[in-house]
VEXZA-886912 format. One record per residue (C-alpha): residue in one letter; x negated, y negated, z. Coordinates in steps of 0.2 Angstrom, whole numbers, plus 5000, padded with zeros to 4 digits. Example, Ala and Ser with C-alpha at 12.3 -4.5 7.8 and 13.67 -1.06 7.14 Angstrom:
<rs>
a493850225039
s493250055036
</rs>
This chain:
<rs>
x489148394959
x487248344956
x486848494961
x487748624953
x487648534936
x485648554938
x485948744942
x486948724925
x485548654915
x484048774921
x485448944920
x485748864901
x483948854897
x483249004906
x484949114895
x484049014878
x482449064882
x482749244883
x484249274871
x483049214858
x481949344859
x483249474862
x484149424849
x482849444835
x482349624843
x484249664842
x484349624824
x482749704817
x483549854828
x485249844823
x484849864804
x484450044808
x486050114816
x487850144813
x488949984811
x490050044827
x488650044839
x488049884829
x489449804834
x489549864851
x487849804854
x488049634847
x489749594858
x488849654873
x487349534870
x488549424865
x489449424881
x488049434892
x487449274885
x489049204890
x489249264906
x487549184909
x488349014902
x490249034909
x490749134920
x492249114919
x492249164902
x492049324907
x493449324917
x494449294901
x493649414891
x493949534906
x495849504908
x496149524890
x495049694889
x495949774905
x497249844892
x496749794876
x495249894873
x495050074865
x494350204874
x493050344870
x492850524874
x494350644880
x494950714895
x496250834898
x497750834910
x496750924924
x495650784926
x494150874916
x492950784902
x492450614904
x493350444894
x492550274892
x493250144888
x492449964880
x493249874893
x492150004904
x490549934896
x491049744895
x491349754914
x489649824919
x488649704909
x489849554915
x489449614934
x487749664932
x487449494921
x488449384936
x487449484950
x485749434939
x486149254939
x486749234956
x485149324961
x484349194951
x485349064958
x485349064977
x486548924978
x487949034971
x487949154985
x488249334981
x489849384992
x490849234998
x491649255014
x493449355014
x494549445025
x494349605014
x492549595016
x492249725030
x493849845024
x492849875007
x491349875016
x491850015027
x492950115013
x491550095001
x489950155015
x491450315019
x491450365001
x489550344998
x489450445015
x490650595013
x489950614994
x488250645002
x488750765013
x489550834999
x487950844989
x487150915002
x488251055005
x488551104986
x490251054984
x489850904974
x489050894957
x487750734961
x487850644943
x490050664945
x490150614962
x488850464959
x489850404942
x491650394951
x490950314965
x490250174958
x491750174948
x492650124964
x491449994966
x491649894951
x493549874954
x492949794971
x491749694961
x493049624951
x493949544968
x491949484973
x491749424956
x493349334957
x493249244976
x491649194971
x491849114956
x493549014958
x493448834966
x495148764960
x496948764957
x496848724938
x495648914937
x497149014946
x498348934934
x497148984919
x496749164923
x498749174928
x499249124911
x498049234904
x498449394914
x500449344908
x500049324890
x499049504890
x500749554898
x501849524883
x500349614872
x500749734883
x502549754882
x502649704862
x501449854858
x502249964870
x504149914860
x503249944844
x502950144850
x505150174851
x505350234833
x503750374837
x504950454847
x503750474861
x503450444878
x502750244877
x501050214883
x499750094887
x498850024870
x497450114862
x497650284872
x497750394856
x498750534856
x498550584875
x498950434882
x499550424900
x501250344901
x501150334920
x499750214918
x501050124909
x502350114919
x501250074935
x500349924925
x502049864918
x503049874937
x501549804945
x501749624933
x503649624934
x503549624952
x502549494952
x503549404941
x505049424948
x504449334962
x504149184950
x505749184942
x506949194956
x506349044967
x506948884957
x505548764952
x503948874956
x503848854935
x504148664932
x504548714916
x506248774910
x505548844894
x504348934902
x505449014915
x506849064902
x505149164893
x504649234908
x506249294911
x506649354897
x505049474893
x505249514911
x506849594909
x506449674891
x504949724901
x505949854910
x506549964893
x504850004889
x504550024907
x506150174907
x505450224892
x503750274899
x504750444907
x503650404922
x504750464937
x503250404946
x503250254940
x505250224942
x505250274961
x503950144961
x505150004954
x506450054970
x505349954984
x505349824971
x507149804968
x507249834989
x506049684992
x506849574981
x508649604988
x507949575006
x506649425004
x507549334989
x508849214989
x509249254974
x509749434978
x511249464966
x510249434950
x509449594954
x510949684959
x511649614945
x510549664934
x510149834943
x512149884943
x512349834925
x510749944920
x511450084932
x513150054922
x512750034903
x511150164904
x511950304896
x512350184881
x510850084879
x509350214883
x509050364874
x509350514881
x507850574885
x507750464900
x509650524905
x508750694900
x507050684912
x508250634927
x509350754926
x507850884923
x507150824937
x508450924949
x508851074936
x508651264943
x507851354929
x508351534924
x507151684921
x505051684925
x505151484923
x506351484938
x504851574949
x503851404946
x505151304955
x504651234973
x506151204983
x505951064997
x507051015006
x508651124998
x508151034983
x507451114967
x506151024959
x505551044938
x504051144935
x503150964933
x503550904951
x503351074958
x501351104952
x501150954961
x501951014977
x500851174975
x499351054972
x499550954987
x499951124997
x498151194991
x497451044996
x498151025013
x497351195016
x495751125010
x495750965023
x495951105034
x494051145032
x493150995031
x494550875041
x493350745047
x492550685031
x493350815017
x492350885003
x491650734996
x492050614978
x492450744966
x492050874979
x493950934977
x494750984961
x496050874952
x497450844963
x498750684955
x499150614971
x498050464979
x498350484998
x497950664995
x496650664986
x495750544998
x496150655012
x495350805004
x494050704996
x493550605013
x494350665026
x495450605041
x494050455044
x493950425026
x495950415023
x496050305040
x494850165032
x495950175015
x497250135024
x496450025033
x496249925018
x497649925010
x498649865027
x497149725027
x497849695008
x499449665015
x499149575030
x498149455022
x499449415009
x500949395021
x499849275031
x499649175015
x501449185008
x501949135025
x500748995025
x500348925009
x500848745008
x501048744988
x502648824981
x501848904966
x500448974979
x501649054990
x502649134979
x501349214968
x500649284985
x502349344987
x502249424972
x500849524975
x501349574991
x502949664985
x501849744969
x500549814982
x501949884991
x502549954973
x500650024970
x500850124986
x502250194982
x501750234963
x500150334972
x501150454980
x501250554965
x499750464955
x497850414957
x498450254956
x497150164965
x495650244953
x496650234938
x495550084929
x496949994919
x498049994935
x496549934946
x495649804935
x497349674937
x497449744952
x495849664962
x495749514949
x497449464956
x497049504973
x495549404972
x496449254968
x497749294979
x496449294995
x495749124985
x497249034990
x496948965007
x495148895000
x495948824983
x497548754994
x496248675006
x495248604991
x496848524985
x497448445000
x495948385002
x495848284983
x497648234986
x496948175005
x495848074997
x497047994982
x498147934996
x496547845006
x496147754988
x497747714986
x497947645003
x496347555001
x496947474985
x498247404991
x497547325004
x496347254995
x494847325001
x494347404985
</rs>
C-alpha cells in the first residue's frame, strides 16, 4: 500500500536520524566499561534500531531469546532474590521501541481489536487494583509488587504486539517455523544434559535450573504439534511431517526426564484430547501403551524412582512431614505444597474479596492459589474469566477456520491451554516467563486467524475474478 510504504520511509529516516547520534555517544561511552555490559548495550541499540525498521524482526529475535538466553542474578526455591534474564531486557526495549513507533505512527494503531481485549483489560486493572490496596495496607512491598506486575503486562504485550503486527498468512507460517526450530534447540540441548545425571532443564539455567519450567515448555510444543501431525496433509510436505514427528516423540524422553510430576500430569489432558478429538486416536495409544510397557527398560530409574516415591510412607521424623489426602500419603515434596496451599486458604480467609495483593503473600507454587490469595475471589473470577475467553475463542476458530493448517494449529493450542491449566495446579505456570512468552506469542497468532483467513479468501477472491476476466476477454 502507498501509504504504509510512505510510513516506511519517514520510520526509516526518522530511526537514521537518531541512531547516528546515539551511536557515536554509545561508542565514546562504551570504551569505558566492561566488555559484558559493552555488549549488552550494543545488541540493545542494535535491536532497538531494528525494531524501529522491522518489526517483525523483533519477533524473531524474541521467539529465539524466549529459551535461548542466559539469565542473571539468583533466586532460591522459596521464591526469594530476583533473576533477569537477557530475553527480559530485549523484550522491554522491543515493546517499549514498538509502543514508540506506533505513537509515532498513528496509522499503526496501538491495540487492534480482539476478543481478549476486555479479559486482560479487566485481569490487568484487578491486579493493578488489589496491589494498591495492598500497598496501602502494608502487606505489599511497592518496588516488588510494581516489578511483577508489570511483568504480567509484558506477557500481555507480547499477544498485542503480535495481533498488531501480523497481516498475512506467509508471517503465521514464518514465526511458526521459528517457534518449531527454537523447539528442537530446545530438546537437543535438553538430550545433551542425560550423561550429567541430573534432573534436565531448560538452557542456560545454571546450576539451579527449574526443570518444571522444562517440562511445561516442552508439553506445551508437543501438544501443539501433535495436533499437526496426526491430521493427514496439514504439512504438505512428507519430509517435514516425518521430522516433526520424529523430534516430537524423542521430545517426550527429555520431557520424562525433567522428573516434573507437574509437568507429567500435565501431559494426561493432552494424551486425553488427542484420543477423543483425533481420528488418529491409536497412535497415541499406541505410543502411550508401548511407553507405559518398555518404561522400566528404556528410562533410568530415577523416573521409575520419583513415581514410586511419590506414594511412599516414610519412617521416623520424615514420616511427621507427610500429608495424607484422601488415604493417600504423599512425599515430603508434594506434602509442603499441601501445607502451603492450607496456610494460604486461611489467608483468603482475611482478605476474600480482593486477597493481599501482587506479592502481598508469600511464595506459594500453585497458580490458582496464588491468584486467590493474591487477588481474591474477584481477582480469581476475572483470571478465569480469561483463560475460558482463551478457550472459547480458540474452539470458535478451530471449528471455523476454513484453511486446514489454520484449524488445526488452533487445535493445537486449544488442547496445550487446556495442558497449561492443568500444569498450574501445582506450578506458577502462567507467571513463569519462559512458559508465558510462547504462550501469548502463539495465542496472538492463534486469535489472528480469522483476520489473516479473511485476508486470504479475499486474495484468492479476487484471482478467481481476474481469471474469470481473462478468460472472457475483458482484460
Amino acid at each position: 500500500m502507498p501509504g504504509r510504504d510512505l510510513l516506511e520511509n519517514k520510520t526509516n529516516i526518522l530511526t537514521a536520524l537518531i541512531a547516528i547520534p546515539i551511536s557515536i555517544i554509545v561508542s565514546l561511552i562504551l570504551i569505558k566499561v566492561d566488555t559484558i555490559y559493552a555488549l549488552v548495550a550494543v545488541l540493545g541499540l542494535g535491536v532497538l534500531i531494528l525494531t524501529f525498521i522491522n518489526t517483525d524482526f523483533a519477533i524473531y529475535i524474541l521467539i529465539f531469546s524466549m529459551l535461548l538466553s542466559p539469565e542473571i542474578g539468583s533466586r532460591t526455591t522459596a521464591g526469594e532474590g530476583i533473576t533477569i534474564r537477557i530475553d527480559d531486557i530485549l523484550l522491554a526495549i522491543i515493546l517499549f521501541t514498538w509502543l514508540a513507533k506506533t505513537a509515532l505512527n498513528k496509522d499503526l494503531g496501538l491495540f487492534k481489536t480482539s476478543p481478549l481485549n476486555k479479559p486482560i483489560a479487566y485481569y490487568i486493572f484487578i491486579c493493578f487494583f488489589t496491589t494498591g490496596v495492598g500497598m496501602l495496607f502494608g502487606r505489599v512491598k511497592p518496588l516488588n509488587g510494581l516489578f511483577f506486575v508489570i511483568k504480567y503486562i509484558e506477557f500481555y504485550m507480547i499477544y498485542f504486539l503480535v495481533v498488531n503486527q501480523i497481516r498475512s498468512k506467509k508471517q503465521l507460517d514464518n514465526f511458526t517455523v521459528a517457534l518449531l526450530v527454537t523447539f528442537v534447540i530446545v530438546v537437543v540441548v535438553s538430550l545433551s544434559q542425560i550423561p550429567s545425571g541430573k534432573r534436565l532443564t531448560a538452557p542456560f539455567e545454571g546450576d539451579a535450573g527449574e526443570p518444571n519450567t522444562l517440562g511445561g515448555y516442552l508439553i506445551f510444543i508437543i501438544a501443539i504439534n501433535l495436533s499437526l501431525i496426526l491430521k493427514p496433509g496439514i504439512l504438505t510436505s512428507p519430509k517435514t511431517r516425518r521430522f516433526l514427528l520424529w523430534i516430537t516423540m524423542i521430545a517426550v524422553f527429555p520431557f520424562l526426564l525433567t522428573n516434573s510430576r507437574g509437568s507429567w500430569v500435565a501431559g494426561i489432558p493432552v494424551v486425553i484430547s488427542y484420543i477423543v478429538l483425533s481420528s488418529r486416536r491409536w497412535v497415541i495409544v499406541g505410543f502411550v501403551a508401548a511407553l507405559i510397557i518398555f518404561a522400566p527398560i528404556i528410562l533410568p530409574d530415577t523416573v521409575i524412582d520419583r513415581v514410586k516415591y511419590t506414594f511412599k510412607e516414610q519412617k521416623g521424623y520424615t514420616r511427621t512431614l507427610q500429608e495424607n489426602v484422601g488415604g493417600i500419603t504423599l512425599d515430603t515434596s508434594a506434602s509442603e505444597r499441601v501445607r502451603s496451599w492450607k496456610a494460604a486458604w486461611e489467608g483468603v480467609k482475611k482478605h476474600p474479596l480482593f486477597g493481599f495483593g501482587i506479592t502481598g503473600w508469600r511464595f506459594i507454587d500453585a497458580q490458582f492459589m496464588r491468584v486467590l490469595v493474591e487477588s481474591g475471589f474477584i481477582g480469581l473470577g476475572f483470571f478465569l474469566y480469561l483463560l475460558y475467553s482463551i478457550l472459547n475463542e480458540t474452539w470458535k476458530i478451530y471449528k471455523n477456520a476454513k484453511i486446514p493448517f489454520f484449524k488445526y494449529f488452533a487445535l493445537g493450542f486449544f488442547v496445550a491451554t487446556i495442558s497449561m491449566m492443568t500444569h498450574c495446579i501445582g506450578a506458577n505456570t502462567f507467571i513463569i516467563i519462559r512458559i508465558m512468552e510462547p504462550f501469548w506469542l502463539i495465542c496472538g497468532l492463534v486469535i489472528s486467524i480469522p483476520y489473516i483467513e479473511e485476508i486470504e479468501m479475499q486474495k484468492l477472491h479476487d484471482l478467481k475474478e481476474e481469471v474469470t476476466k481473462i478468460k472472457l476477454g475483458t482484460i
